[in-house]
Every structure is written in structure tokens, then in C-alpha cells.
Legacy VTK file of the C-alpha trace (Angstrom):
# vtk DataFile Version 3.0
C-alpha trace
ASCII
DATASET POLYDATA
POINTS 275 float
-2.138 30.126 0.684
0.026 28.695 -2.257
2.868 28.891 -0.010
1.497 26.589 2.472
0.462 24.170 0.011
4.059 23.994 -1.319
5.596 22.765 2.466
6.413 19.222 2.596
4.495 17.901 5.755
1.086 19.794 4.107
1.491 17.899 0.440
2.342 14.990 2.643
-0.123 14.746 5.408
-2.476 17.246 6.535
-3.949 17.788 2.591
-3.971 13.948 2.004
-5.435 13.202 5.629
-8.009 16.238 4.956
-9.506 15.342 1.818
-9.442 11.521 2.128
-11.604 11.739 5.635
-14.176 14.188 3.762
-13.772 11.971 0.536
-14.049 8.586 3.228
-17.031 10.332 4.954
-19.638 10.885 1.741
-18.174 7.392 0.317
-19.160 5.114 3.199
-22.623 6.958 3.289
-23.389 6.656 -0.627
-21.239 4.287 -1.701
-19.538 2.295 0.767
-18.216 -0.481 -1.603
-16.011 2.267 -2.906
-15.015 3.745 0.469
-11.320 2.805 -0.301
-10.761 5.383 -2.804
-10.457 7.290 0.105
-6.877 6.280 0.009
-6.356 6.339 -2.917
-7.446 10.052 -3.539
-5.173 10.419 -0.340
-2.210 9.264 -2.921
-3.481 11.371 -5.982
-3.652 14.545 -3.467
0.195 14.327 -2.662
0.803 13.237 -6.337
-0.488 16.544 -7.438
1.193 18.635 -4.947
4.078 17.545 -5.686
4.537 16.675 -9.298
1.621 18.752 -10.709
0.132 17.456 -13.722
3.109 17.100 -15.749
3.889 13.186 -16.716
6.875 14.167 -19.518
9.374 13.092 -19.121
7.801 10.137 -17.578
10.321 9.007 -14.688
9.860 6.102 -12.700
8.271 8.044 -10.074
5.754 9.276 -12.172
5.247 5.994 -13.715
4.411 5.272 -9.687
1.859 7.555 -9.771
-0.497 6.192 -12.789
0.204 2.623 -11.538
-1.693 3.379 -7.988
-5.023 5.105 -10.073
-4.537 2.386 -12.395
-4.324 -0.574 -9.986
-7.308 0.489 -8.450
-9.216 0.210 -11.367
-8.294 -3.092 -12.305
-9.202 -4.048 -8.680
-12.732 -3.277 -9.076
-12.968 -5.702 -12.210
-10.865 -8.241 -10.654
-12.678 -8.108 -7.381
-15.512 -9.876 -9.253
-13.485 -12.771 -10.252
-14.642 -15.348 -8.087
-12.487 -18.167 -9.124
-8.902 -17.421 -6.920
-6.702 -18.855 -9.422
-7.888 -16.834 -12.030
-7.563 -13.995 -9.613
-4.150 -14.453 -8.691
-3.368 -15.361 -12.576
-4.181 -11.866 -13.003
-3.021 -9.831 -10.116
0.508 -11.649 -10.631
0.518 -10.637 -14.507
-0.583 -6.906 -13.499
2.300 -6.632 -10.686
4.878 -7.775 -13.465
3.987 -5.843 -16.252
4.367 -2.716 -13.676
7.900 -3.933 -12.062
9.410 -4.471 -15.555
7.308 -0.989 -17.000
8.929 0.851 -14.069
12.375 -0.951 -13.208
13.568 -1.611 -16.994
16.180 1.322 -17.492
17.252 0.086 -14.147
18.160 -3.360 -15.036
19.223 -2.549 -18.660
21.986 -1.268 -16.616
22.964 -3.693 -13.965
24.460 -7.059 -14.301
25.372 -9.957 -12.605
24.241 -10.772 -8.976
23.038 -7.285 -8.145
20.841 -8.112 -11.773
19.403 -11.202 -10.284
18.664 -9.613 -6.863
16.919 -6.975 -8.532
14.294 -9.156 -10.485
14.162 -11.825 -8.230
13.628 -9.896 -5.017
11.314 -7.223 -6.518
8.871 -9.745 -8.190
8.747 -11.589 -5.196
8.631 -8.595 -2.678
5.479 -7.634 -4.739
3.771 -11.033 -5.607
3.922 -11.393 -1.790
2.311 -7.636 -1.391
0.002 -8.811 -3.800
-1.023 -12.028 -3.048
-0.965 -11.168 0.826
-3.406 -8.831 0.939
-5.500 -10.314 -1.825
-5.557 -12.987 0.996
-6.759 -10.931 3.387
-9.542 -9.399 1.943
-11.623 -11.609 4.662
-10.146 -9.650 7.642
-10.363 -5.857 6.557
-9.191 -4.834 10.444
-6.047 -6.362 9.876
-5.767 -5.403 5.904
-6.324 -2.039 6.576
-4.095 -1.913 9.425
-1.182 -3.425 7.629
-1.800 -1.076 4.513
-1.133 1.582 6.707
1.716 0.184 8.374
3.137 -0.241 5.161
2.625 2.856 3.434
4.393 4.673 6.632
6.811 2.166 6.896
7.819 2.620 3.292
7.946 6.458 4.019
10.095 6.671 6.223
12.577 4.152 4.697
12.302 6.116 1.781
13.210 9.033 2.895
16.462 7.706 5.081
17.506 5.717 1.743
17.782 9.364 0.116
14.542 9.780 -1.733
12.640 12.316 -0.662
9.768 12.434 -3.628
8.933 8.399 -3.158
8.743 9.312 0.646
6.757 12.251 -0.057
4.140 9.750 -2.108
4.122 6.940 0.581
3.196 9.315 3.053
0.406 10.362 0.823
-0.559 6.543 0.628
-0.465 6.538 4.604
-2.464 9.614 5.213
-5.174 8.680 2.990
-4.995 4.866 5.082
-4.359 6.547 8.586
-8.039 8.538 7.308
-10.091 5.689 6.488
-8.653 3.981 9.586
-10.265 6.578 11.772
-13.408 6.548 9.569
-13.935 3.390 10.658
-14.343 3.421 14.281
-17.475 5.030 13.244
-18.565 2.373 9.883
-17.287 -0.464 11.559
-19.188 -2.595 8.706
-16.062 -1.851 6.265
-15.187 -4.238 3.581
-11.773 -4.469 2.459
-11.876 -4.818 -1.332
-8.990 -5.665 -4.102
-9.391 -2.174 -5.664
-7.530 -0.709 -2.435
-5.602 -4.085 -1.637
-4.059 -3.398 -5.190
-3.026 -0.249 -5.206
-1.962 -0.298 -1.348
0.121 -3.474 -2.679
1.423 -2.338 -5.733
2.259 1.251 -4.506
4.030 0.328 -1.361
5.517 -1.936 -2.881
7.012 -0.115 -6.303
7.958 3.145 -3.868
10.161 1.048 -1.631
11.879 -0.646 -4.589
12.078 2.428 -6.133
14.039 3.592 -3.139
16.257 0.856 -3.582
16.547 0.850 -7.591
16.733 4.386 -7.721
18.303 5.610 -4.556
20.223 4.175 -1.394
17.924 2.061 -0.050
18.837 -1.414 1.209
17.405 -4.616 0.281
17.282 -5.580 3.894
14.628 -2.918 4.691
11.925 -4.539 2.288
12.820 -8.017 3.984
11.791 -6.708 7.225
8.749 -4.605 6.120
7.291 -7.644 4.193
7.044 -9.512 7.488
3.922 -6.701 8.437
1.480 -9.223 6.694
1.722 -11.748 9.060
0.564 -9.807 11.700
-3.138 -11.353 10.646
-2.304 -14.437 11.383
-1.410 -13.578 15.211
-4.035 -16.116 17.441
-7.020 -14.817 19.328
-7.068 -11.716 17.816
-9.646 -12.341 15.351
-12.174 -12.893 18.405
-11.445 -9.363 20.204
-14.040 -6.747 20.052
-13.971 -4.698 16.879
-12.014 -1.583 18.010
-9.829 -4.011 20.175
-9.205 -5.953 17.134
-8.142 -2.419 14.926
-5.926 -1.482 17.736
-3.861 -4.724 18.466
-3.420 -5.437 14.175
-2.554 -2.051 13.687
0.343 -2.129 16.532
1.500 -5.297 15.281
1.945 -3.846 12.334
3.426 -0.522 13.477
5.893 -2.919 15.578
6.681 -4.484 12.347
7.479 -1.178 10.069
9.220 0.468 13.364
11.667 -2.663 13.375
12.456 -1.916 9.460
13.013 1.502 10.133
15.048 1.247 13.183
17.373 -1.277 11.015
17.897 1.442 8.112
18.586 3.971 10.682
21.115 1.768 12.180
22.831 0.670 8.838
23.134 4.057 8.207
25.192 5.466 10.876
27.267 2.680 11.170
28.012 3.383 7.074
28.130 7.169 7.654
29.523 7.428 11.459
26.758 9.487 12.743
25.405 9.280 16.097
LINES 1 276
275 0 1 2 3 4 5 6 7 8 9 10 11 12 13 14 15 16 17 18 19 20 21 22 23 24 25 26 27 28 29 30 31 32 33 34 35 36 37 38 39 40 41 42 43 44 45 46 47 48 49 50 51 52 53 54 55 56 57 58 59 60 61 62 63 64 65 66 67 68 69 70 71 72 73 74 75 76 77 78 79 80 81 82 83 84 85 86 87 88 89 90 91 92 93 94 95 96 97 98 99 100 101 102 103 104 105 106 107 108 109 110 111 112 113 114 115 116 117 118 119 120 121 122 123 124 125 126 127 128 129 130 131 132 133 134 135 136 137 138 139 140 141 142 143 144 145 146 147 148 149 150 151 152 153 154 155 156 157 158 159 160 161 162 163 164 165 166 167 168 169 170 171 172 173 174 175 176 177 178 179 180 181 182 183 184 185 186 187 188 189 190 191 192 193 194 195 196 197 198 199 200 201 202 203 204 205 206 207 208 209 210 211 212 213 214 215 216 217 218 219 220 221 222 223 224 225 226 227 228 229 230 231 232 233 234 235 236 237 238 239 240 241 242 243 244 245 246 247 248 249 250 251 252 253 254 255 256 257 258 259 260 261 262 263 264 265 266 267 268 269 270 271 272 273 274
């Protein structure tokens, strides 16, 4: 049994998708304001298969890990802000005390342009995240759906940029989405709330820098991945019937992520000559 838990594609998908549809399942029938947890117990069930409970030394991937749990939190309190300003005052200050908390060894360390693409492109990659899907809180179909194209986007990326472990934890991220996804073709009443947005935003978003900062990712990979947002604003959509509406976001946002992984792929075997 402890073998099978120690495979890749079990810490990775089938535990995560497992336990988040049970954990999704008694959530939206006794508390269905906190149904999102789902995915985020999704990300804390690949976090534990694969790093255990050991935080020292505390890497940047393990730094990931607290900032998705403790995103979420700060979601629920900041979900009761009502004024948007204040909101967004906050969410903004939250995403940059985790980029610097996470990225600081890395920039310590770097210097001139590939210093200022580092800060400038991962605070905005994230305030975007952020600020995106604080946006569309109003449209869970197509916040959900783009969560999960982004936390399977930003696995596979991950893992073609040479990180295995921040591949490992997106697909944890995208399990526990892909579960509440399903869960709700059957509570179609779903409410998107920040406590999920956040964490979605703010892990997605660290893991793929991460894979750039601290692996082989390219920068061009999070420009293309960033566009999956915008798949809310497509016309007519909004009107379709409600599993009509899940299906078409969710492609659009699959079409999206596919197009940032196809690029990588292709950078990559022009850089390495593989075919």
C-alpha cells in the first residue's frame, strides 16, 4: 500500500482527485460556502505525499506550500470586504509579500535585465492572477474553469521546464479543481469565493515562476498561460445553459493552457534537437 502511495501519478492525481470529490461532496451539503477547500485539500494531499511534513530547510517550494493554506485563509476574511479598493489594496499587498518571501535568494543573485524581468514580470504575472479572478468571482463557471486550466497548464509547463516537484504540486492544485468541477454538474448553485480565487491565483501563479526562477522554464510560457482569464469575457457565453456554459469556458481555457504548452514543447526541441 505505501508503495503505491509513493508513485508519482497517485500523489499527483488519483489521491488528490479522491479525497477532494469526498471532501467536495460533504462540503457542498453542510457547508457549501466552503466547498472550495475542496481544492485546496486537493493541494495539501499532494503536498504531503510528496514532501511529508518536514518544512526545514524551508525551500521555495515548501514556502509554496504554506502560501496556498495560507492564502485561503486570508480569502475568507477578505471575501467580506465589500469595498473593492480596499480589497484589491489587500490582495495586491498579500501577493507581494509572498513573491519577495519566496523569490528573494533568487534575485539577491541576479542582476541587470534578467533582475528587472524577474520582479517586474512576476509581480505583474500575479497581480493579474490575482486581480483576474478576484474579478471574476461573479461568474464561478468560468472562474472555476480557468482555475483548472491553470493549475494543469502550469503542470505541465513545469514539468517540461525541468521541475518535477512544482509539477507534482500543480497537478495536485488541478486534481482537487478537475474534482469540484465534476461536483458541480450536480450543485450547480456554486459560488466562487476569494478563499479559492486566492490560493488558485497565488499557487499557480508562484509554481510557474518558480519553474522559471528556479528551473528552465521560459518567461514566454507564463505570457501565454495568463491569456486563460480572458476566456470569461468571450460573448454569448454567459447566456448558455449551465452545463453548456461549464463546457465551452472550460475548453476555452484548456485551448488557452494547450497553446502554452505546445510553445514550451516547441522551444524545447528546437534548443535541444529532439524530435
Amino acid at each position: 500500500m505505501l508503495a503505491v502511495l509513493e508513485r508519482p501519478e497517485v500523489q499527483s492525481a488519483v489521491a488528490p482527485l479522491v479525497l477532494s470529490l469526498l471532501a467536495g461532496w460533504g462540503l457542498f451539503r453542510w457547508a457549501p460556502r466552503y466547498a472550495g477547500w475542496a481544492v485546496v485539500l486537493g493541494f495539501v494531499t499532494t503536498a504531503l505525499l510528496v514532501n511529508g511534513l518536514e518544512f526545514v530547510p524551508l525551500t521555495g517550494a515548501r514556502k509554496i506550500m504554506l502560501v496556498v493554506v495560507l492564502a485561503a485563509v486570508a480569502g475568507i476574511v477578505l471575501d467580506r470586504v465589500q469595498a473593492p479598493g480596499q480589497r484589491r489594496a489587500a490582495l495586491l499587498g498579500l501577493m507581494l509579500v509572498a513573491y519577495f518571501w519566496i523569490a528573494y535568494r533568487v534575485l539577491a543573485n541576479t542582476q541587470g535585465v534578467a533582475l528587472g524581468l524577474a520582479i517586474a514580470g512576476g509581480v505583474l504575472y500575479l497581480a493579474w492572477l490575482v486581480l483576474a479572478l478576484d474579478r471574476m468571482r461573479e461568474n464561478s463557471a468560468a472562474a472555476l474553469a480557468v482555475s483548472l486550466a491553470l493549475a494543469m497548464g502550469t503542470s505541465i509547463i513545469s514539468i517540461l521546464g525541468a521541475s518535477a516537484l512544482l509539477g507534482q504540486l500543480s497537478a495536485g492544485l488541478a486534481a482537487g479543481a478537475g474534482a469540484l468541477w465534476l461536483l458541480t454538474w450536480r450543485y450547480s448553485d456554486f459560488r466562487f469565493n476569494l478563499d479559492l480565487g486566492l490560493a488558485v491565483a497565488l499557487g499557480t501563479g508562484l509554481l510557474g515562476l518558480g519553474a522559471v526562477l528556479f528551473a528552465q522554464l521560459p518567461w514566454h510560457a507564463l505570457a501565454v498561460l495568463a491569456l486563460a482569464p480572458l476566456v470569461s469575457l468571450l460573448p454569448g457565453v454567459c447566456r448558455l445553459p449551465g452545463w453548456q456554459q461549464r463546457v465551452a469556458y472550460l475548453l476555452a481555457a484548456l485551448i488557452v493552457a494547450g497553446s502554452a504548452v505546445a510553445w514550451v514543447w516547441s522551444t524545447l526541441e528546437d534548443s535541444s534537437g529532439l524530435y
